[in-house]
C-alpha positions in Angstrom: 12.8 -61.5 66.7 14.6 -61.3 63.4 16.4 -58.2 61.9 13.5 -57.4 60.1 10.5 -57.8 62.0 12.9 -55.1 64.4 12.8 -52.2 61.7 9.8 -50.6 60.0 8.6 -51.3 56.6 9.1 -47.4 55.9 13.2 -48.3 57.0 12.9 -51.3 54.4 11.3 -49.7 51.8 13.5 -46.6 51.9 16.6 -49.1 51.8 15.4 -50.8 48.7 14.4 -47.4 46.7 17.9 -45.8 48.1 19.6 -48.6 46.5 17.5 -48.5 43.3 18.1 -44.5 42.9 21.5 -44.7 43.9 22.6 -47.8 41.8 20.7 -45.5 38.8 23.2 -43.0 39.6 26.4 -44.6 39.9 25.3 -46.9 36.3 24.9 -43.5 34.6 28.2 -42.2 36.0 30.0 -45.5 34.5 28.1 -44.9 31.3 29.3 -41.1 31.0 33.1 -42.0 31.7 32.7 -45.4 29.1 31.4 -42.6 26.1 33.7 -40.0 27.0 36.8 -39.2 24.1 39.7 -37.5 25.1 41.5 -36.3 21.9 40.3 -39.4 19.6 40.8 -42.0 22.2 38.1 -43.3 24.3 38.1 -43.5 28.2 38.8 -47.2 28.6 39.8 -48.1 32.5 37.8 -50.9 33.8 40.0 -52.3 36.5 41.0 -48.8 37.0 37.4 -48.2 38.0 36.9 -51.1 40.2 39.8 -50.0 42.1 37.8 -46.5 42.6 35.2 -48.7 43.4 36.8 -50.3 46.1 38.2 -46.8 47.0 34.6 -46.0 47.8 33.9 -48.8 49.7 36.8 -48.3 52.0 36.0 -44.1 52.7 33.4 -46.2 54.7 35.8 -46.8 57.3 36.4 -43.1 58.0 32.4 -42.9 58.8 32.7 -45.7 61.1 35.6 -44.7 63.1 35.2 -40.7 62.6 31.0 -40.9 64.0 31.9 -43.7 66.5 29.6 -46.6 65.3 28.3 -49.4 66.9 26.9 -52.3 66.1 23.4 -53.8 66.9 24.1 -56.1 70.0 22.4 -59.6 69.5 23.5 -61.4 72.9 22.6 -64.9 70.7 25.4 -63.7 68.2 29.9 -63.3 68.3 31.0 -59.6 67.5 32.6 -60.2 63.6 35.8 -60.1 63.0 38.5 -58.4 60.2 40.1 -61.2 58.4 36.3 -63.1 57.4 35.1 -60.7 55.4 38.5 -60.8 53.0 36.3 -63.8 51.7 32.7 -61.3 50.3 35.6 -58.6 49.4 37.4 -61.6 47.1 34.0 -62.7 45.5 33.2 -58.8 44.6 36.8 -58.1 43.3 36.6 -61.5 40.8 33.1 -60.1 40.1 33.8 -57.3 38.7 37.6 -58.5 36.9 35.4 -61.3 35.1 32.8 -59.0 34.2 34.9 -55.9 33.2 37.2 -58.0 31.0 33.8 -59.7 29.2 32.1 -56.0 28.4 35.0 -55.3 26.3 33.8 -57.7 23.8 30.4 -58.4 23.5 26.8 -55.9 24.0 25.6 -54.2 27.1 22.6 -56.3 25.9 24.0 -59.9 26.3 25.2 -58.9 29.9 21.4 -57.6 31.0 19.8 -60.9 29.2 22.6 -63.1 31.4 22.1 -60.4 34.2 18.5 -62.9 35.4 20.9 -65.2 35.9 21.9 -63.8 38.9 18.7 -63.9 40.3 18.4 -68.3 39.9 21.7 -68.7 41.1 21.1 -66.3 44.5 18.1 -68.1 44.9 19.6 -71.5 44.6 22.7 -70.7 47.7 19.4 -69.3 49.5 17.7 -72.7 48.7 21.1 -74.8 49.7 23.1 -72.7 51.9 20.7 -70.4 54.0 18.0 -73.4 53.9 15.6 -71.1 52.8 12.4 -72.3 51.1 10.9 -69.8 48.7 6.3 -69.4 48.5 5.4 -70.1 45.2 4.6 -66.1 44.9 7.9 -65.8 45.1 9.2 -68.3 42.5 6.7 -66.6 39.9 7.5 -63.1 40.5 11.0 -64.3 40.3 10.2 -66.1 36.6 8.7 -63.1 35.3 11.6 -60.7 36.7 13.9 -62.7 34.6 11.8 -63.0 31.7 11.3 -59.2 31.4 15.1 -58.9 31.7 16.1 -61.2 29.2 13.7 -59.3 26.7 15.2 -56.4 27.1 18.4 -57.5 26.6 17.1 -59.5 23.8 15.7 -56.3 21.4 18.9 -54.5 22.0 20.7 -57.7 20.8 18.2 -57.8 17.9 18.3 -54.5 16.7 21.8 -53.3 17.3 23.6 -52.0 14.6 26.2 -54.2 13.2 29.9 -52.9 13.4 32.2 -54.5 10.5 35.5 -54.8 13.2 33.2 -56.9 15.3 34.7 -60.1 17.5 35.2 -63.4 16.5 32.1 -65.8 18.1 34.9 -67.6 20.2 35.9 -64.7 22.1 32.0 -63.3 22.3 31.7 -66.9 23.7 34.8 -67.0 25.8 33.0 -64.0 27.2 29.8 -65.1 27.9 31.3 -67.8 29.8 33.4 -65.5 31.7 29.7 -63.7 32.6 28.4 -66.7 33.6 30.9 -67.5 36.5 30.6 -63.8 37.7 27.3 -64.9 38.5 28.2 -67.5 41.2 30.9 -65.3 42.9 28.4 -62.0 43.0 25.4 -64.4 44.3 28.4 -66.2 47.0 29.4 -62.8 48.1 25.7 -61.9 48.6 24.7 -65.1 50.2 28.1 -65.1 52.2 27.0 -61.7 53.4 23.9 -62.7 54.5 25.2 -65.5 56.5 27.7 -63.4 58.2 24.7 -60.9 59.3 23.2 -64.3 61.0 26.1 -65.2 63.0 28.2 -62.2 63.6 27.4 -58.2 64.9 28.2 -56.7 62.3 27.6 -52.9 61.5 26.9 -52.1 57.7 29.5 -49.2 57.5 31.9 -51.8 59.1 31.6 -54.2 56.3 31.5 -52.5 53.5 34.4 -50.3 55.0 36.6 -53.4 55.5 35.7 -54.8 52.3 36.6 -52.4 50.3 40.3 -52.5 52.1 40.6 -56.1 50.9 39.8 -55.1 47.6 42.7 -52.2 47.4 44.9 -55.0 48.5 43.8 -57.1 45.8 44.0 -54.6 43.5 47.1 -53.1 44.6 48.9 -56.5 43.8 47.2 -57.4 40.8 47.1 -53.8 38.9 51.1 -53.4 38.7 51.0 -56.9 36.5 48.0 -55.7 34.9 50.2 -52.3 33.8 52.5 -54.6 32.0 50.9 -57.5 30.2 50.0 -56.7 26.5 47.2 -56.9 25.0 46.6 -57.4 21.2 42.9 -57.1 20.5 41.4 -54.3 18.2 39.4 -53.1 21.1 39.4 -52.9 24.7 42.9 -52.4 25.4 44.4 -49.5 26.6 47.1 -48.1 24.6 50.3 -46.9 25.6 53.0 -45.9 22.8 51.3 -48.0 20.3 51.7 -50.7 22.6 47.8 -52.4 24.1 47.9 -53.2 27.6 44.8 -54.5 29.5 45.8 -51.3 31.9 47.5 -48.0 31.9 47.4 -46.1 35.3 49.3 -43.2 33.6 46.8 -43.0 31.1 43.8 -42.9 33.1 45.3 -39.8 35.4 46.3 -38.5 32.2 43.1 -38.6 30.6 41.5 -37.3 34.0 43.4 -34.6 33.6 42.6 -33.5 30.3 38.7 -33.5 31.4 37.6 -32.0 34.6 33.8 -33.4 34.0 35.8 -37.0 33.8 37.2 -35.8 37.0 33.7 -35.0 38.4 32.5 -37.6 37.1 35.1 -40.1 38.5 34.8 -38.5 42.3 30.9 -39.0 41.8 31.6 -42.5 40.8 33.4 -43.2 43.9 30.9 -42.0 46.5 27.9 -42.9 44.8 29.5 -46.7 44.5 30.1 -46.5 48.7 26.7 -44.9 49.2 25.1 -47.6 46.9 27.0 -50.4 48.5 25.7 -49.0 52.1 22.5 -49.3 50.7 22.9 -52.5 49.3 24.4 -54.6 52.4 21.7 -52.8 54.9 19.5 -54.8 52.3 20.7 -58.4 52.6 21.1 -57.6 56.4 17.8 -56.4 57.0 15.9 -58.7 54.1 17.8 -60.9 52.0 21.0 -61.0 49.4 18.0 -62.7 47.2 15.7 -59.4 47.8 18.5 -57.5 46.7 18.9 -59.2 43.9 16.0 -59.1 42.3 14.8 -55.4 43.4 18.4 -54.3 42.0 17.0 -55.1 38.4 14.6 -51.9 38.5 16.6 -49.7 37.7 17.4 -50.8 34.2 14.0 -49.3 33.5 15.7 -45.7 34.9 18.9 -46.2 33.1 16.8 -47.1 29.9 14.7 -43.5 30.3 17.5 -41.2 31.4 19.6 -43.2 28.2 16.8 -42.3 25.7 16.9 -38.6 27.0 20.8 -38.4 26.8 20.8 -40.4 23.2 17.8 -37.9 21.3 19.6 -34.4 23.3 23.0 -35.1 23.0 26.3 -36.6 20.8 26.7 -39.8 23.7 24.7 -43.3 22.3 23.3 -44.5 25.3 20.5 -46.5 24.3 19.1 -47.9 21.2 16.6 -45.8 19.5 14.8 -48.2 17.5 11.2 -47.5 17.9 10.8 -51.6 17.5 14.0 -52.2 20.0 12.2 -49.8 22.4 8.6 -51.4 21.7 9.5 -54.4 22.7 12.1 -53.1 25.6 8.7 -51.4 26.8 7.2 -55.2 27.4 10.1 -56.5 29.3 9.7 -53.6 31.7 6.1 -54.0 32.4 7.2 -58.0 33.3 9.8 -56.5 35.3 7.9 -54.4 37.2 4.9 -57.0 37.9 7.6 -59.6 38.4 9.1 -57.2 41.3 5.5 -56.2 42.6 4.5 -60.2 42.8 7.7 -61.3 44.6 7.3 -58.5 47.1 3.7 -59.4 47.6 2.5 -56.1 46.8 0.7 -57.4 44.4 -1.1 -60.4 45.3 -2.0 -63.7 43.1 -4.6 -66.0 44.5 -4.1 -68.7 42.8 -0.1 -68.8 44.2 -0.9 -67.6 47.9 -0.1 -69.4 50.7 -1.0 -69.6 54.6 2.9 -70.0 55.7 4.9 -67.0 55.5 6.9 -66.2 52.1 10.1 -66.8 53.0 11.2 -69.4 55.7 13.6 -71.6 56.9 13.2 -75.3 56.0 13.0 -77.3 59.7 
């Protein structure tokens, strides 16, 4: 009997809106520290962040240890070891460098269009690596998923207001291509996951736990040379006497505190990234890394919402407010949603059904 034909679909479908709620959460706490200005100078600390984020991940551990968890005994499967899941915890930490260093240069917008990528490449290891052959439901839910998600990165890109200090098309391009790669190590870490959960016991507060200690060693050797080289772009450094470095650990504390909601906001960051992570491993365990994949993408419609609200009520530009932008951001949603509802087989197509169930494993 597989994972999750052993769990109820109320357990599943409380994973998958935990993670979409969550992820909403933890996207809006990024987007609060990213608009935030402390005496003229904005809050820039990406790899700073993805060292909270790994923070996060590891204050998993405590759970583990502290409540005495076990994991799920499959006599047909080895208990999983510490030093394999160093490989997932690489994948996320050059995940998030690549992508990090690319948002400093071109729109939100671009990343969300490339962001379907994520969903052909996850299903292509699935395909190649898990030998999993997707219904044709599937494959259409998945088109439409990634069709909505490219036009809503699309009318952003459209109707963005143009800024006269904007980068040169090599470096948006450099960028892009940097975006691009992230793809393939997010989908290996997911896929990797997956596979580990079909050979090993693992226990979900285990492996995110453990992963997250990889990444503080990664990050712990990699942020003291990041402290130190310059960096000479008009935006997206972080500047330290005059001088742009690609980080400044002084700075960020400094900044923190200056701002006790950046503190908040910061500590909220860090938990909501664990519980999110918890979320989204129990997922790929239970389901599939492809699953979570494409389900993740719903809560770009949330973020839109709660960024119209916070854009109209406030000084922070969150989202566009283009009636046109939002118009056609409005399609791409609906596709979303119908492309999420399809490849769940909630919503059912006749003319796509088949007898054999929607996702096996090729003989």
């Amino acid at each position: 009997m597989t994972n999750i034909e052993q769990k109820s679909a109320f357990f599943i479908n409380s994973l998958l809106v935990g993670m979409i709620l969550v992820g909403t959460f933890n996207t809006l706490v990024y987007k609060y520290q990213n608009t935030t200005v402390i005496e003229g100078v904005t809050f820039i600390h990406p790899y700073m962040q993805a060292l909270c984020m790994f923070v996060g991940e590891a204050t998993c551990l405590i759970f583990y240890f502290a409540f005495q968890m076990k994991a799920e005994k499959d006599p047909n499967k080895e208990d999983g070891g510490f030093k394999i899941l160093s490989i997932p915890a690489l994948f996320d930490g050059i995940t998030s460098s690549l992508q990090h260093v690319a948002l400093n240069f071109i729109p939100s917008s671009i990343y969300q269009m490339l962001r379907g990528g994520l969903m052909i490449v996850t299903a292509a290891f699935s395909k190649f690596v898990l030998k999993k052959k997707l219904s044709n439901q599937q494959q259409f839910g998945i088109l439409l998923a990634i069709l909505g998600i490219f036009i809503v990165g699309l009318s952003n890109f459209l109707f963005r207001k143009a800024k006269t200090d904007d980068f040169s098309w090599e470096i948006k391009l450099i960028s892009i291509a940097l975006i691009i790669v992230s793809l393939f190590t997010q989908a290996a870490q997911y896929i990797f996951e997956e596979k580990l959960f079909k050979q090993y016991n693992y226990h979900v507060f285990y492996v995110v736990g453990v992963e997250g200690m990889w990444g503080l060693l990664y990050f712990g050797i990699v942020m003291p040379i990041l402290n130190f080289i310059p960096c000479n772009f008009k935006e997206g450094c972080v500047f330290r006497k005059g001088q742009g470095y690609w980080e400044c650990t002084d700075v960020f504390f400094q900044q923190l505190g200056a701002d006790v909601w950046l503190t908040v906001s910061v500590v909220m960051g860090i938990f909501s990234i664990a519980l999110f992570n918890i979320f989204g491993v129990n997922v790929t365990k239970y389901v599939s890394a492809l699953t979570r994949t494409v389900v993740d993408t719903i809560r770009t419609i949330l973020i839109w919402g709660i960024g119209l609200i916070v854009t109209a009520t406030t000084s922070r530009v969150w989202e566009n407010t283009s009636k046109w932008a939002n118009l056609i951001e409005l399609i791409g949603f609906v596709l979303l949603v119908f492309g999420n509802l399809i490849y769940k087989e909630m919503l059912k197509v006749r003319f796509l059904q088949n007898k054999k169930q929607v996702l096996i494993e090729e003989q």
